[in-house]
DSSP file (Angstrom, degrees, kcal/mol; ACC not computed):
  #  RESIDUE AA STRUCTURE BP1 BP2  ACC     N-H-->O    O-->H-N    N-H-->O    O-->H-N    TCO  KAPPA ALPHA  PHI   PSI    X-CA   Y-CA   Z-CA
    1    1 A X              0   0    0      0, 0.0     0, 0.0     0, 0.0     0, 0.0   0.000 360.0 360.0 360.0 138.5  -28.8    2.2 -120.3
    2    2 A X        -     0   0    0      2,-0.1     2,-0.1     4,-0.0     0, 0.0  -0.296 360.0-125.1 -82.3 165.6  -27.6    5.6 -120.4
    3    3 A X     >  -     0   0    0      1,-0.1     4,-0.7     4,-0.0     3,-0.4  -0.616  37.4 -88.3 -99.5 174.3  -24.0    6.3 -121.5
    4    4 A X  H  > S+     0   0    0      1,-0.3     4,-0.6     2,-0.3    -2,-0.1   0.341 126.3  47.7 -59.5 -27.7  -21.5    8.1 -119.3
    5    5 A X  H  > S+     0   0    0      2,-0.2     4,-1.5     3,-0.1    -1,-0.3   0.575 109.7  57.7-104.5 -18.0  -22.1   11.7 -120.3
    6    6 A X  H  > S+     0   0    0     -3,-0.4     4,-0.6     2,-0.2    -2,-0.3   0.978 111.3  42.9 -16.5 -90.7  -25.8   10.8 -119.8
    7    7 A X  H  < S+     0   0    0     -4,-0.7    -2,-0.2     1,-0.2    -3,-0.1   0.681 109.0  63.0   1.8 -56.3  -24.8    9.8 -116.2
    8    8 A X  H >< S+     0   0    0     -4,-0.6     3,-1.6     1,-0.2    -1,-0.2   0.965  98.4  44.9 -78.6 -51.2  -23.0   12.5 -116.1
    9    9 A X  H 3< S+     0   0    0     -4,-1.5    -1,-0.2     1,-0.3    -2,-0.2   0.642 112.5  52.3 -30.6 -31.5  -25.7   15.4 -116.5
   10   10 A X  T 3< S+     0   0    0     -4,-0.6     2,-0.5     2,-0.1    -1,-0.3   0.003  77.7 103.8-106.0  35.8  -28.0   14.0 -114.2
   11   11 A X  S <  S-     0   0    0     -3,-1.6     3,-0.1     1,-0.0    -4,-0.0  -0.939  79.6-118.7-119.5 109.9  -25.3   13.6 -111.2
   12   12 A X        -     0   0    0     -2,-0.5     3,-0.1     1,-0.1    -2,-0.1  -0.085  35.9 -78.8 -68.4 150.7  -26.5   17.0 -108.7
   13   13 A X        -     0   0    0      1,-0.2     2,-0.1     3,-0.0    -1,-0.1   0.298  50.8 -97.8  -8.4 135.4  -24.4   19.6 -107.9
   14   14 A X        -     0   0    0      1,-0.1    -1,-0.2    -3,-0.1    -2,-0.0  -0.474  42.3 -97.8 -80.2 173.6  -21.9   19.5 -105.6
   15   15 A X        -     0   0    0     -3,-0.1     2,-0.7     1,-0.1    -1,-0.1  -0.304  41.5-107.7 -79.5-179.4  -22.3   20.7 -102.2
   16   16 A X        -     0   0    0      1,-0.2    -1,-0.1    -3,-0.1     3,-0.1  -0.762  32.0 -90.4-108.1 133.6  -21.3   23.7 -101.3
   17   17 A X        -     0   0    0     -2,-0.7    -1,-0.2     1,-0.0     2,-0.1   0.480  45.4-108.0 -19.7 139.0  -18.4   24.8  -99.1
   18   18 A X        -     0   0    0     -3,-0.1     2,-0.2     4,-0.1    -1,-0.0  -0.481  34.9-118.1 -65.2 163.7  -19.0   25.1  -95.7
   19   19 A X    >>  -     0   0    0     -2,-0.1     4,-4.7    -3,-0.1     3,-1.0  -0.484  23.5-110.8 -89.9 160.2  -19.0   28.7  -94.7
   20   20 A X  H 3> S+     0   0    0      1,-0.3     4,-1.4     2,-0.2     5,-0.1   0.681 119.4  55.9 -76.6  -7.5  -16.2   30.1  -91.9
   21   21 A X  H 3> S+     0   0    0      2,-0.2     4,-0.5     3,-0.1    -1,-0.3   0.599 107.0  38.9 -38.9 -48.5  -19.0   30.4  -89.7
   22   22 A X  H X> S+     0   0    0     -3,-1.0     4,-1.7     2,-0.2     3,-0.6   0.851 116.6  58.9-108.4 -49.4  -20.5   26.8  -89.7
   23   23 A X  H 3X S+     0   0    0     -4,-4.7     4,-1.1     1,-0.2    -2,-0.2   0.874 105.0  45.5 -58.6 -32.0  -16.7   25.5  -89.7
   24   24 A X  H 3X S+     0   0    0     -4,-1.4     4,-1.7     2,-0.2     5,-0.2   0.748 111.7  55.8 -66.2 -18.5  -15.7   27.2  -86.7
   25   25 A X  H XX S+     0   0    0     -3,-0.6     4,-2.6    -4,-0.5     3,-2.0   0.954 102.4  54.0 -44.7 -90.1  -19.0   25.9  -85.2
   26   26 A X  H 3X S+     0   0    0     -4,-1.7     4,-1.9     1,-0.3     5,-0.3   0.777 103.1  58.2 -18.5 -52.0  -18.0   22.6  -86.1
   27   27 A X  H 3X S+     0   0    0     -4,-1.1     4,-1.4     1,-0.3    -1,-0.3   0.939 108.5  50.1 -63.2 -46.3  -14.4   23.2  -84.0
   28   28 A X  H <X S+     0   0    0     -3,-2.0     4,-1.5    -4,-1.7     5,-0.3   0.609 103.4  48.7 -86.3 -27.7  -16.3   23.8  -81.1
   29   29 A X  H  X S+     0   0    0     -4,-2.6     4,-3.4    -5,-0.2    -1,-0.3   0.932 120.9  41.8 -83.4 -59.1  -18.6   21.1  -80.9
   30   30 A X  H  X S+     0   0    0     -4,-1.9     4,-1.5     1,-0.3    -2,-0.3   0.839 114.1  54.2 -69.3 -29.1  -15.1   18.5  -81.6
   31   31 A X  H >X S+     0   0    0     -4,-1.4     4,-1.3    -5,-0.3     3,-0.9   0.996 112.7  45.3 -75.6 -46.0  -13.1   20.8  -79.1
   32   32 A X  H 3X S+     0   0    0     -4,-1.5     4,-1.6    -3,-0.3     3,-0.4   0.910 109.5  49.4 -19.4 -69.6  -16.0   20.1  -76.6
   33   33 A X  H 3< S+     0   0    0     -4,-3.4     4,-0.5    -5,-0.3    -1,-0.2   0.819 111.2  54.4 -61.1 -30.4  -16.3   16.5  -77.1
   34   34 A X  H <X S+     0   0    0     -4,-1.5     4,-2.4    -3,-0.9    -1,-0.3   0.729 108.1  45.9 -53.6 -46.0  -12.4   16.4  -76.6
   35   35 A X  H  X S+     0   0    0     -4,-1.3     4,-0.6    -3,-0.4    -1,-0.2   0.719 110.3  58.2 -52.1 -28.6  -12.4   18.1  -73.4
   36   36 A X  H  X S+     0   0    0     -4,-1.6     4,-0.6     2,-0.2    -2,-0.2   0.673 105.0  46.1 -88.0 -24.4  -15.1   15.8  -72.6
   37   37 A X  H >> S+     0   0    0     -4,-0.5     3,-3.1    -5,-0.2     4,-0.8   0.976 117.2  49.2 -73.1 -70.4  -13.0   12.7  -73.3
   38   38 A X  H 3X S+     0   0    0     -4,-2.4     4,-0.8     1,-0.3    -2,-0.2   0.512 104.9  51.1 -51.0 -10.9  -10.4   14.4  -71.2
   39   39 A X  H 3X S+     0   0    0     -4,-0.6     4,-0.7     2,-0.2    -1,-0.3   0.724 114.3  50.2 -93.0 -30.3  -12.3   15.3  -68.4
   40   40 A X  H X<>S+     0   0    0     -3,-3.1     5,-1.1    -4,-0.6     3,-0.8   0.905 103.5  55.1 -60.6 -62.2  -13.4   11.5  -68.5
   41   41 A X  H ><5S+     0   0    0     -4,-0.8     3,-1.8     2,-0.2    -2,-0.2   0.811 102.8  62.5 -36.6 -61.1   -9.9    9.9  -68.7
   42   42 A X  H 3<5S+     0   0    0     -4,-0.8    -1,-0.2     1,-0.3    -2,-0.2   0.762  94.6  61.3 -65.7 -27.9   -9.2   11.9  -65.5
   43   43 A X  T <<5S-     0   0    0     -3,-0.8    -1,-0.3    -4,-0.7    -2,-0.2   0.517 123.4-105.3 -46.8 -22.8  -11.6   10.1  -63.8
   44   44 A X  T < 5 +     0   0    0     -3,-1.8    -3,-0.2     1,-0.4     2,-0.2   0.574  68.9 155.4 104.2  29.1  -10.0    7.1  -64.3
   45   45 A X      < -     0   0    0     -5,-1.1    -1,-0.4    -4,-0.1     2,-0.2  -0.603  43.1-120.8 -46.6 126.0  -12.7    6.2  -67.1
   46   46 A X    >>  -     0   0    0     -2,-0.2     4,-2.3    -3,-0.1     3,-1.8  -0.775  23.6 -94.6 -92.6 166.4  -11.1    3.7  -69.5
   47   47 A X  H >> S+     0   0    0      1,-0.3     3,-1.5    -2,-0.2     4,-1.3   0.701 119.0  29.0 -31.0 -90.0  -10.5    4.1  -73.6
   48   48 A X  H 3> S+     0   0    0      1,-0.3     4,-2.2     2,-0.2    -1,-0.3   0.472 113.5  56.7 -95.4   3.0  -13.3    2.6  -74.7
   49   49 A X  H <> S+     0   0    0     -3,-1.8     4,-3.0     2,-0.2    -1,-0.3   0.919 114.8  44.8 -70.4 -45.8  -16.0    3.1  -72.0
   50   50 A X  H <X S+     0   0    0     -4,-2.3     4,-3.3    -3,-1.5     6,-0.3   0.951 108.2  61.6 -60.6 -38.1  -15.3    7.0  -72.4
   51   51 A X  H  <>S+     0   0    0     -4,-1.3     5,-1.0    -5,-0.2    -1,-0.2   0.987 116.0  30.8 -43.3 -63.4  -15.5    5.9  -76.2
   52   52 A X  H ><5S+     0   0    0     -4,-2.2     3,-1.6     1,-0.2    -2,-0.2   0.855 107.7  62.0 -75.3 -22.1  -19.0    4.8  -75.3
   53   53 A X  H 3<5S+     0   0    0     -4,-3.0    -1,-0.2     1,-0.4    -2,-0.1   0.932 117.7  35.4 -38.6 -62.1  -20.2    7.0  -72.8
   54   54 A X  T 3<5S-     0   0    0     -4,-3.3     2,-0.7    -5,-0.2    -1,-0.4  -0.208 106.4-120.2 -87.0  46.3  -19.8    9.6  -75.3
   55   55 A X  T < 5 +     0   0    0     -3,-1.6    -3,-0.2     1,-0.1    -4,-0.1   0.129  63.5 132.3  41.8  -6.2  -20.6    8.0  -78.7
   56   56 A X      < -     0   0    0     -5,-1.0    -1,-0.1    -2,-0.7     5,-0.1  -0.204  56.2-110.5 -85.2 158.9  -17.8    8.3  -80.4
   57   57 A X        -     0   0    0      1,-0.1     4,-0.5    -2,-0.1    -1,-0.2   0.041  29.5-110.8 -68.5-171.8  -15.9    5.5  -82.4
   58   58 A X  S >> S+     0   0    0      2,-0.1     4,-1.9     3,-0.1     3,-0.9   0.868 115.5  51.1 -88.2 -33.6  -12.7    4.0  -81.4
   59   59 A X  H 3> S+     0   0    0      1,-0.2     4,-1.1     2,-0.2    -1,-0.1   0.846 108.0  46.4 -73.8 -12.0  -10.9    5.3  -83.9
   60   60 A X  H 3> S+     0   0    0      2,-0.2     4,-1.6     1,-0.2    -1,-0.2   0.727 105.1  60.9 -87.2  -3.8  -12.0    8.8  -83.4
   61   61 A X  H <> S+     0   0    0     -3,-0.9     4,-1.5    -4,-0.5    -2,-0.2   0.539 112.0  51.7 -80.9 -27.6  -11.2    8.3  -79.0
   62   62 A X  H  X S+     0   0    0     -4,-1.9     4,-1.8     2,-0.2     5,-0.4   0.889 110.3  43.7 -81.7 -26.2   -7.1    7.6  -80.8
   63   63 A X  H  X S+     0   0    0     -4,-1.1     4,-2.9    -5,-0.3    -2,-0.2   0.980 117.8  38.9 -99.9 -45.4   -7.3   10.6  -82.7
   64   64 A X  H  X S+     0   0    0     -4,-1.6     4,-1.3     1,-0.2    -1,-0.2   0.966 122.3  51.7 -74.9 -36.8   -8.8   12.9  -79.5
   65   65 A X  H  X S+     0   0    0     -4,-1.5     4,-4.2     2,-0.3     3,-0.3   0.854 113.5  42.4 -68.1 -51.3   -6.0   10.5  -77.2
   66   66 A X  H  X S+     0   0    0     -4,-1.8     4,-3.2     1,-0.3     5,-0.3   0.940 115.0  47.7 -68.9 -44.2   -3.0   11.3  -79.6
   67   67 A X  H  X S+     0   0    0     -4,-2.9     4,-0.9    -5,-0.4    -1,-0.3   0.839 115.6  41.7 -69.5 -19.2   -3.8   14.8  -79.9
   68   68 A X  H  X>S+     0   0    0     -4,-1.3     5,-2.2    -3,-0.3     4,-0.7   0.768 115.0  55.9 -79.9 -27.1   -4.2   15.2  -76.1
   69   69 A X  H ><5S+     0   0    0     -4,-4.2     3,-2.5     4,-0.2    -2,-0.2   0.995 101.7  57.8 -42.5 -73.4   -0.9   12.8  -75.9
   70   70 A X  H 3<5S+     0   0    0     -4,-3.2    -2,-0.1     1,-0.3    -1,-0.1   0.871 115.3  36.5 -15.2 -80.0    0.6   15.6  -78.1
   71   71 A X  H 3<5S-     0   0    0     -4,-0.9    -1,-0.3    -5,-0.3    -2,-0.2   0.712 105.8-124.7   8.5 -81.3   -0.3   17.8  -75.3
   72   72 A X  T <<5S+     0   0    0     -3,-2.5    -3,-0.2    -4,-0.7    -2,-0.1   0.158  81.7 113.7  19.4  37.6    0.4   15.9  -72.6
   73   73 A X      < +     0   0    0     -5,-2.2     2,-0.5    -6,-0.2    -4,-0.2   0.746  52.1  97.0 -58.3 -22.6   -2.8   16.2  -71.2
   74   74 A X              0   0    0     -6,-0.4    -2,-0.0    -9,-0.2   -36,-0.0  -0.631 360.0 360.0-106.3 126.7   -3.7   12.2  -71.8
   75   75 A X              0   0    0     -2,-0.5    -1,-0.2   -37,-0.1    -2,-0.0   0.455 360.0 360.0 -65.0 360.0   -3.3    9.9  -68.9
């Protein structure tokens, strides 16, 4: 059984930062999906149907709700 600095050599690289490029991607796709909740919600959609509609967990349908609360976009 290999010892810890054994282990430790063979453990790969970590990854590497995202680039500002691929993170602002990334905002856009989550600002999307957020709108998308809200545009839902205004339909008179409830929490966790919009939740499924769009794929998204429950917890991540509190996080876009609080932050549109925040807002006070969220019905």
């Amino acid at each position: 059984m290999p010892n810890a600095a054994e282990r430790f050599r063979t453990t790969p690289d970590a990854p590497e930062r995202r680039t500002a490029k691929a993170t602002a991607a990334l905002q856009a796709i989550r600002s999307s999906r957020i709108e998308d909740y809200a545009e839902l919600r205004r339909l008179g959609v409830g929490i966790h149907d919009a939740a499924r509609r769009l794929g998204l967990s429950k917890r991540t349908v509190e996080r876009y709700r609080s932050q549109l609360n925040k807002q006070g976009r969220d019905q």
